[in-house]
GUKOLKE-497856 format. One line per 4 residues: number of its first residue (from 1); their letters; for each residue x, y, z of C-alpha. Coordinates in Angstrom, 3 decimals. Layout:
% GUKOLKE-497856
NUM> A> X,Y,Z ~ ...
This chain:
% GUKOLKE-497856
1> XXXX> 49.517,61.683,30.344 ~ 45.683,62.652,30.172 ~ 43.250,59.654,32.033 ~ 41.488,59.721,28.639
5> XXXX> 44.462,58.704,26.776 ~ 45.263,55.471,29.412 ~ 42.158,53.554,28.368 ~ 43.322,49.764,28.678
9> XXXX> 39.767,47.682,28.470 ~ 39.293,44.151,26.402 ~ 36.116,42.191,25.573 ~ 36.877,39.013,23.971
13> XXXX> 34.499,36.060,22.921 ~ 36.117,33.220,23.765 ~ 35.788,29.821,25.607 ~ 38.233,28.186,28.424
17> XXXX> 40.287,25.576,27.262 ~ 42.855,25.143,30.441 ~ 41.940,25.892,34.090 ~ 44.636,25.445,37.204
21> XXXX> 43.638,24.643,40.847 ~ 41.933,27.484,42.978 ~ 44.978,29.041,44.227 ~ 45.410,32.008,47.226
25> XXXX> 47.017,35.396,46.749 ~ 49.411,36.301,49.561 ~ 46.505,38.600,50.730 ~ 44.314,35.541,50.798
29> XXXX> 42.271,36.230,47.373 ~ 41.180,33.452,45.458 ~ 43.246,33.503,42.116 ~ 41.762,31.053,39.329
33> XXXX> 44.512,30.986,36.254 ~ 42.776,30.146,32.722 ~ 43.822,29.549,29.021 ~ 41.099,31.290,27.195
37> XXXX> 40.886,30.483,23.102 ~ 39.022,32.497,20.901 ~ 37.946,31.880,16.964 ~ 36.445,34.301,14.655
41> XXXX> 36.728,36.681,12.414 ~ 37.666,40.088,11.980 ~ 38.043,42.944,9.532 ~ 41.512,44.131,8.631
45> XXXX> 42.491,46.352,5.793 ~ 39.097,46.081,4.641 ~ 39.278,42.099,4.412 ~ 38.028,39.729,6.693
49> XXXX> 40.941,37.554,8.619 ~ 40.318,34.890,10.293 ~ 41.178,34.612,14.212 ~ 42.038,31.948,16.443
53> XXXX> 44.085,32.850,19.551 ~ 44.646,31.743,23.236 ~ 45.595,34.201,25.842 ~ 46.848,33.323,29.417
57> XXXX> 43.950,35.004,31.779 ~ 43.255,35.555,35.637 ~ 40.573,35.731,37.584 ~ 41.188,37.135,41.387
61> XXXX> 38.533,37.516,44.034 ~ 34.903,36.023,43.912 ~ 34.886,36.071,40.134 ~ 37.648,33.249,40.578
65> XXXX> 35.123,31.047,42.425 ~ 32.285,31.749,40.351 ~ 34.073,30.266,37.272 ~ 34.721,27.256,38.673
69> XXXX> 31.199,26.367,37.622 ~ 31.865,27.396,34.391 ~ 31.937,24.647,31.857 ~ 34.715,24.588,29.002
73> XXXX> 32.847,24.607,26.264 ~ 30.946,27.259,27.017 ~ 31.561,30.385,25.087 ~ 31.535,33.434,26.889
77> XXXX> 31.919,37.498,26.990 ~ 35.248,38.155,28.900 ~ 36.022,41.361,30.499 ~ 38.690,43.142,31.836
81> XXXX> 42.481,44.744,31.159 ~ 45.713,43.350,30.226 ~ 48.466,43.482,32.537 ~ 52.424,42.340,32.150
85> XXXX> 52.935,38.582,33.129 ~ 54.641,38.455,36.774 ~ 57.606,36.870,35.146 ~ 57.834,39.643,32.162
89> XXXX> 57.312,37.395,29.579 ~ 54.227,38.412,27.721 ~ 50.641,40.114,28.630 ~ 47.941,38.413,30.999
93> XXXX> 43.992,38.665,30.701 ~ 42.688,40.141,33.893 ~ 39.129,39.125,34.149 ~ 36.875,41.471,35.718
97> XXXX> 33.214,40.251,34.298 ~ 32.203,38.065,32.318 ~ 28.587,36.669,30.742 ~ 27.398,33.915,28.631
101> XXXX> 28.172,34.392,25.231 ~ 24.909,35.184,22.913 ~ 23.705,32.494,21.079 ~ 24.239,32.812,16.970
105> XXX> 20.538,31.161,16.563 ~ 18.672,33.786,18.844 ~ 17.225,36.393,17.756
C-alpha cells in the first residue's frame, strides 16, 4: 500500500473530562490516560448534526507531564492518531500536540 494512502491523523476540539494517575511505560515513559469529550456540530449529508462524543486518549512522553497542568474545563486542539486499544476492544486517541482551543469571542 502507497504511504499516501496510510494517512491516519485526528484534530479534535474537545475538553478532558477524566484523567488517571501519571503512570510509567515499561521503558520508563510517562503515560497520562484521559477521557476527552467533545460537543459540536458538523455537516452530514448536507445537514448539520449535532456531536457530542468521548474518546479514551493517551498521552506518552513529556506531553504526558505537561497536561497535568491542564485544567478540565479547558477546551483544547488535540492532536495525534488513533491506535487499537491494548486489550482490542475499541480505538485509543494518541496525543501528540495539543494547544488551547481558540476562543469563539476573538476575533
Amino acid at each position: 500500500m502507497p504511504a499516501e494512502a496510510s494517512v491516519n491523523e485526528l484534530t479534535l476540539s474537545a475538553r478532558w473530562v477524566e484523567r488517571a494517575a501519571l503512570r510509567y511505560t515499561p521503558a520508563g515513559l510517562p503515560a497520562l490516560d484521559l477521557t476527552l469529550e467533545h460537543c459540536g456540530e458538523a455537516v452530514e449529508a448536507g445537514k448539520p448534526r449535532k456531536v457530542e462524543m468521548r474518546i479514551r486518549a493517551v498521552a506518552i512522553g513529556p506531553l504526558a507531564q505537561q497536561l497535568l497542568g491542564l485544567p478540565s474545563e479547558s477546551p483544547a486542539l488535540w492532536s495525534g492518531f488513533l491506535a487499537a486499544a491494548r486489550n482490542g476492544k475499541g480505538v485509543v486517541f494518541h496525543i501528540t500536540g495539543v494547544s488551547p482551543a481558540a476562543s469563539p469571542t476573538s476575533t
